[in-house]
C-alpha positions as a printed Julia matrix, in Angstrom:
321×3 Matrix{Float64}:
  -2.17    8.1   -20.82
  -0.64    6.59  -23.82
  -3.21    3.8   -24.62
  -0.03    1.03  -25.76
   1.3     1.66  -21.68
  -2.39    0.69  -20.59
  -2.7    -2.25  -22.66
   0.68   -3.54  -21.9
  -0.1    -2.61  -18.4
  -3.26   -5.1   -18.78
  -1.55   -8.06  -20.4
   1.57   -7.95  -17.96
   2.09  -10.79  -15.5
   0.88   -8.98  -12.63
  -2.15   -7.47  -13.42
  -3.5   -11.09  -15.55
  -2.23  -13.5   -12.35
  -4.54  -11.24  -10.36
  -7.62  -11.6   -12.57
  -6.66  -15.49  -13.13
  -7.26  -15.43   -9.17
 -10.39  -13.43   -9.31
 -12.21  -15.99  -11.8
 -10.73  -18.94  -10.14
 -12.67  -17.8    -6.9
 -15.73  -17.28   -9.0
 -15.95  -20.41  -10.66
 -14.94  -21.95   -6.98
 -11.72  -23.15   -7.54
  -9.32  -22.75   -4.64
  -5.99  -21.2    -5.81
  -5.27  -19.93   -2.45
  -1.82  -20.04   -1.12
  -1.66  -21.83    2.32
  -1.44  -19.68    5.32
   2.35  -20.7     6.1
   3.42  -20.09    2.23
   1.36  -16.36    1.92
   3.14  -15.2     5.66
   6.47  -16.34    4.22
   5.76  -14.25    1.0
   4.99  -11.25    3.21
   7.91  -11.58    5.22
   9.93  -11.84    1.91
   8.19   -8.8     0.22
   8.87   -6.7     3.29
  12.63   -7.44    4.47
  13.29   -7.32    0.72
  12.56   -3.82    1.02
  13.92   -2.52    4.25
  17.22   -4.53    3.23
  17.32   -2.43   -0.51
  16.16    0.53    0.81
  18.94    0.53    3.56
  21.51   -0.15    1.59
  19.99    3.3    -0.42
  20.84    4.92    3.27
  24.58    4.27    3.0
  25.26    7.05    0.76
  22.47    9.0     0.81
  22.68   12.53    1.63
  19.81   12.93    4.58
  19.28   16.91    3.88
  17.67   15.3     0.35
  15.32   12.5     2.27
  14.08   15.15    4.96
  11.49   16.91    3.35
  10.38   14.11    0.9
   9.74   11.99    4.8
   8.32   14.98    6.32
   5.82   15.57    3.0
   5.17   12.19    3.19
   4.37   11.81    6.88
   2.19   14.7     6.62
   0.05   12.9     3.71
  -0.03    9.99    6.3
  -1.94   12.12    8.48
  -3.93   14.38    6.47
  -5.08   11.41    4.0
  -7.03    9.52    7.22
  -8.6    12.88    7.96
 -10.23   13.37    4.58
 -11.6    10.18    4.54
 -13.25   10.58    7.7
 -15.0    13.3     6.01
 -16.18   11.85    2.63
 -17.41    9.07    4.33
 -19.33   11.11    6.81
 -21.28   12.6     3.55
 -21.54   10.03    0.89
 -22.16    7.21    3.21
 -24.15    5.6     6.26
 -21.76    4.4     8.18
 -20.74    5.46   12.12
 -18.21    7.39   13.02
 -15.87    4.38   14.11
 -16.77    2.35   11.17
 -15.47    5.75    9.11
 -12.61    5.79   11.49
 -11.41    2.25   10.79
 -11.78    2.8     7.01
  -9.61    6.33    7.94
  -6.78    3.9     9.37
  -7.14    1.5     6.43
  -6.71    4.06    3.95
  -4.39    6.2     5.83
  -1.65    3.42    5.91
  -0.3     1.94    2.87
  -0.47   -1.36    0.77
   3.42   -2.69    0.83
   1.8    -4.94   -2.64
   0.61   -2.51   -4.82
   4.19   -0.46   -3.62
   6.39   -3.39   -4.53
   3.97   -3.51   -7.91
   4.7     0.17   -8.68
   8.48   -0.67   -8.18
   8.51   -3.59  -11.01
   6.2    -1.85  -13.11
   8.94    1.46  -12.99
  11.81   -1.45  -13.55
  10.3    -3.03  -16.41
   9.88    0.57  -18.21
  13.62    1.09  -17.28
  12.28    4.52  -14.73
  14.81    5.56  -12.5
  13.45    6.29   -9.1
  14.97    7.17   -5.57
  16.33    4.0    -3.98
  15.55    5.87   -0.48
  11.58    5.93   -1.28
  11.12    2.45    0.62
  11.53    5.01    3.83
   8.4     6.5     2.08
   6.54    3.7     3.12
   7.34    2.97    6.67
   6.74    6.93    6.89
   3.01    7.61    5.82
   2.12    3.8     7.31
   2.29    4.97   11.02
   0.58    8.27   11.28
  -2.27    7.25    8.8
  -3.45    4.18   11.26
  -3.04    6.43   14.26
  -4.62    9.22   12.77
  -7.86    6.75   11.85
  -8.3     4.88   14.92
  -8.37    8.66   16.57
 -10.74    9.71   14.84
 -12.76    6.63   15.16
 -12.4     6.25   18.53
 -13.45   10.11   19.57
 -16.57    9.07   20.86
 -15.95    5.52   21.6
 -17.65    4.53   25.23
 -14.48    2.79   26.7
 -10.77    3.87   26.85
  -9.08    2.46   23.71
  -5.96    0.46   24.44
  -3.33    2.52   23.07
  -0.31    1.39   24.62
  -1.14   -2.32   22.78
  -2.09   -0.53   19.61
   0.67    1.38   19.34
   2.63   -1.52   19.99
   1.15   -3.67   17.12
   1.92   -0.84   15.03
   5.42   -0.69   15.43
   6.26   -3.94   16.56
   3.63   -5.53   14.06
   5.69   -7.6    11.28
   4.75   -4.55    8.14
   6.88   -1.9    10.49
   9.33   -3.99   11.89
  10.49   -5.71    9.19
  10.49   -2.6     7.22
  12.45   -0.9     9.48
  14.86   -3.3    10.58
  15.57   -4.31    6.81
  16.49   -0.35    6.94
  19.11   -0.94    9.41
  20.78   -3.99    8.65
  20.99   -3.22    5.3
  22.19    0.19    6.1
  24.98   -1.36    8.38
  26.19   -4.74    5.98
  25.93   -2.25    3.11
  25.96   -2.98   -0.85
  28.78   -5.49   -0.22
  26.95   -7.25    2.55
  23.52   -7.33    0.85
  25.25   -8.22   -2.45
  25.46  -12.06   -0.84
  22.0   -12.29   -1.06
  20.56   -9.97   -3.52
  19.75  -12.49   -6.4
  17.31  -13.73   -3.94
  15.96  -10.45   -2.81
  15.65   -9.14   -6.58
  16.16  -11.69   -9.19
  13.16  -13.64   -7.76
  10.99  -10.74   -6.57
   8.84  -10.49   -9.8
   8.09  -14.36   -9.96
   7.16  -14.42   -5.87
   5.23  -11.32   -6.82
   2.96  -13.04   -8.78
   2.37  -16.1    -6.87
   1.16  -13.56   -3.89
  -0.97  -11.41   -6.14
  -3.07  -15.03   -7.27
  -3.75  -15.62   -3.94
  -5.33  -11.68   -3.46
  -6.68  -12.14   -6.79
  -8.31  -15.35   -5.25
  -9.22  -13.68   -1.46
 -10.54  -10.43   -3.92
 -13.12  -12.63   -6.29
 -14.08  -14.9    -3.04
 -15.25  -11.25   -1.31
 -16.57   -9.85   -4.52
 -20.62  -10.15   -3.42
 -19.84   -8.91    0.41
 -17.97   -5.49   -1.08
 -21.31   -4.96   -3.77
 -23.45   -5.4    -0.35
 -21.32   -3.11    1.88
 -23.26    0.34   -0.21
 -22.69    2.21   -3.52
 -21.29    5.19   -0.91
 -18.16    3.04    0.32
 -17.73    1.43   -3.14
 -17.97    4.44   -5.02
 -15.25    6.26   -2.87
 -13.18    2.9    -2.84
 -13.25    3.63   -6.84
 -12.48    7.27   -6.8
  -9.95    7.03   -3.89
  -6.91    5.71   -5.49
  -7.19    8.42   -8.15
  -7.7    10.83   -6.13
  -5.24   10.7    -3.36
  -2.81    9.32   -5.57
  -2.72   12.38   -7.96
  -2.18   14.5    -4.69
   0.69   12.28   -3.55
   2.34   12.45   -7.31
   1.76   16.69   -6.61
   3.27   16.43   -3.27
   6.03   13.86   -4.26
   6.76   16.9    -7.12
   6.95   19.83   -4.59
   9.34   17.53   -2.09
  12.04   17.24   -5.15
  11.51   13.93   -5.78
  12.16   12.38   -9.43
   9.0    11.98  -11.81
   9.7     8.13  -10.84
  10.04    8.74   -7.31
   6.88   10.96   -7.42
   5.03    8.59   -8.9
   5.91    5.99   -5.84
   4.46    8.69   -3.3
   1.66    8.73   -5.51
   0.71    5.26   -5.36
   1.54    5.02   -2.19
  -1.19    8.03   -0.91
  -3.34    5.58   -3.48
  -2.86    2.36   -1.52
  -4.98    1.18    1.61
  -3.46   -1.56    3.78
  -5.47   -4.95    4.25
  -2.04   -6.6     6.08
  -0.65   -4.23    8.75
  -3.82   -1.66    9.51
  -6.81   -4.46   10.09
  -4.64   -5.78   13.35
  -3.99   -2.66   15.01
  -7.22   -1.52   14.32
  -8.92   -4.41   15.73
  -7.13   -3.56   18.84
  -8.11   -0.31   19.06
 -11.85   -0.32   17.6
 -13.29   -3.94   18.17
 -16.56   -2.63   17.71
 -16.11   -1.71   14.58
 -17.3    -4.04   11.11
 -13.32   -5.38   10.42
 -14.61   -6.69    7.07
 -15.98   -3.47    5.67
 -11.88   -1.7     5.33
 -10.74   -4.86    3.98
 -13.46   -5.39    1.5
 -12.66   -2.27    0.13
  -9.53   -1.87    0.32
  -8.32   -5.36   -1.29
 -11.65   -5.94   -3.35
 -12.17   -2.43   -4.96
  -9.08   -0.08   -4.36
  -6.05   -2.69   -4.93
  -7.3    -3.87   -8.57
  -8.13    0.13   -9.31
  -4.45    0.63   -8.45
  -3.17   -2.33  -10.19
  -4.99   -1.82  -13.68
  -5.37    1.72  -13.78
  -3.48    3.6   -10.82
  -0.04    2.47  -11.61
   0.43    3.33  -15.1
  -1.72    6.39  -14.32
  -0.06    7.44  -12.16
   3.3     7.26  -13.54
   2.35    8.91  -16.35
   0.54   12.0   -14.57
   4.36   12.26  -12.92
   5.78   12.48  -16.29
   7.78    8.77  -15.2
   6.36    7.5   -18.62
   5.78    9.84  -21.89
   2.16   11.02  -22.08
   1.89    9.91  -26.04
């Protein structure tokens, strides 16, 4: 990677809001949004999306979003499944503790998405406008694949009917997917009535939500160090790993280099929004805090600083040199 796109990478807006949250939480200083302000951000983030990438639908020719969903559901499902593994060997955890890190890092993080999406903006990347389907696609089968695996040997009959439920009526799918439609239907005229707000703001509301993670990340920072070296070192590796196999499989499914490198950081991502409710549904038993501590408090800065431009190089997006 081309050392001038890591430093400006490092000093962007993003990427220095985040780490002006993380110190504010050390030094005790509450820059936390209130609850009502970081739901309405989520909301925002997410039917921002489905609207954009619905309007993308309109004239997009379905033969060429197929195989790039199919790809991508299958990395939804396969991703949970290796994690279940690793964990099994490098760490000491139980099989539905591994399983609800599986769901966690099976489903997707719609921040570090909408982060890969400015970052490609601001470099002037062209990317597919279809690849917010991406999302909505590898977010369902990698929290059912998790809980499944966690739940194997679990002593009582997990309550699938209300999981699946909070999966796809949940706000992450349902606002993704009904953003899909109704900006499929109103179309680029229809969404062109509100798309200053939907995209001329996005960066600056962007920023205000990563401070508050940046804030919720430093305030967790001693309970990740004390969850093991096994779960923190994979939390590190993870988002390089999987996210160089997305970029590969984003490559083989005919996307761009920009729309490649969206898959990638999407296989990269682990949810701490949509998976931690379904999977308290399914696996009460299981530690809630350990996914989300490593997901939002290891794996989300990895992605941020390093995984995004990264990864966008690795998919040829951005020059090598």
């Amino acid at each position: 990677m081309d050392p001038s796109i890591a430093i400006a990478n490092l000093t962007s807006v993003p990427v220095l809001v985040f780490a002006l949250g993380v110190i504010a939480a050390r030094v005790r200083s509450d820059l936390r949004l209130p609850d009502p302000v970081h739901q309405a951000i989520s909301v925002y983030l997410l039917l921002g999306i489905g609207l954009k990438g619905g309007v993308a639908l309109e004239g997009a020719d379905l033969a060429t979003v197929a195989l790039p969903l199919l790809v991508t559901a299958a990395l939804g499902a396969l991703i949970p499944v290796c994690v279940f593994l690793v964990l099994g060997r490098i760490g000491r955890l139980g099989e539905m503790d591994r399983g609800a890190v599986a769901a966690h890092y099976g489903s997707t993080s719609l921040v570090t998405f909408t982060a890969m999406l400015v970052f490609l903006d601001r470099a002037s990347v062209a990317y597919e406008p279809t690849v917010t389907t991406l999302l909505a696609a590898m977010e369902i089968p990698g929290i059912v694949v998790g809980i499944a695996l966690g739940s194997r040997h679990a002593q009582r009959h997990v309550a699938w009917s209300a999981t699946f439920r909070e999966i796809l009526l949940g706000k992450t799918v349902l606002l993704l997917l009904g953003g899909l439609v109704v900006g499929f239907l109103s179309g680029s005229a229809g969404f062109g009535r509100v798309e200053p707000f939907f995209s001329g703001i996005l960066p600056g509301i962007l920023a205000l939500f990563l401070l508050h993670l940046g804030w919720t990340a430093g305030s967790r920072l001693g309970e990740t160090l004390r969850a093991g070296p096994g779960l923190v070192v994979f939390a590190l590796l993870f988002p390089l790993v999987a996210g160089s196999a997305g970029v590969l499989a984003g490559a083989l499914a005919g996307l761009s280099p920009g729309g490649a490198a969206v898959l990638g950081i999407l296989a990269a991502s682990a949810s701490y929004i949509a998976a931690p409710a379904a999977v308290a549904i399914a696996l009460p038993e299981a530690d809630a805090s350990l996914p989300v501590m490593a997901a939002l408090g290891v794996t989300f800065p990895v992605n941020l600083i390093i995984g995004i431009p990264l990864l966008a190089t690795l998919s040829g997006a951005i020059p090598a040199t």
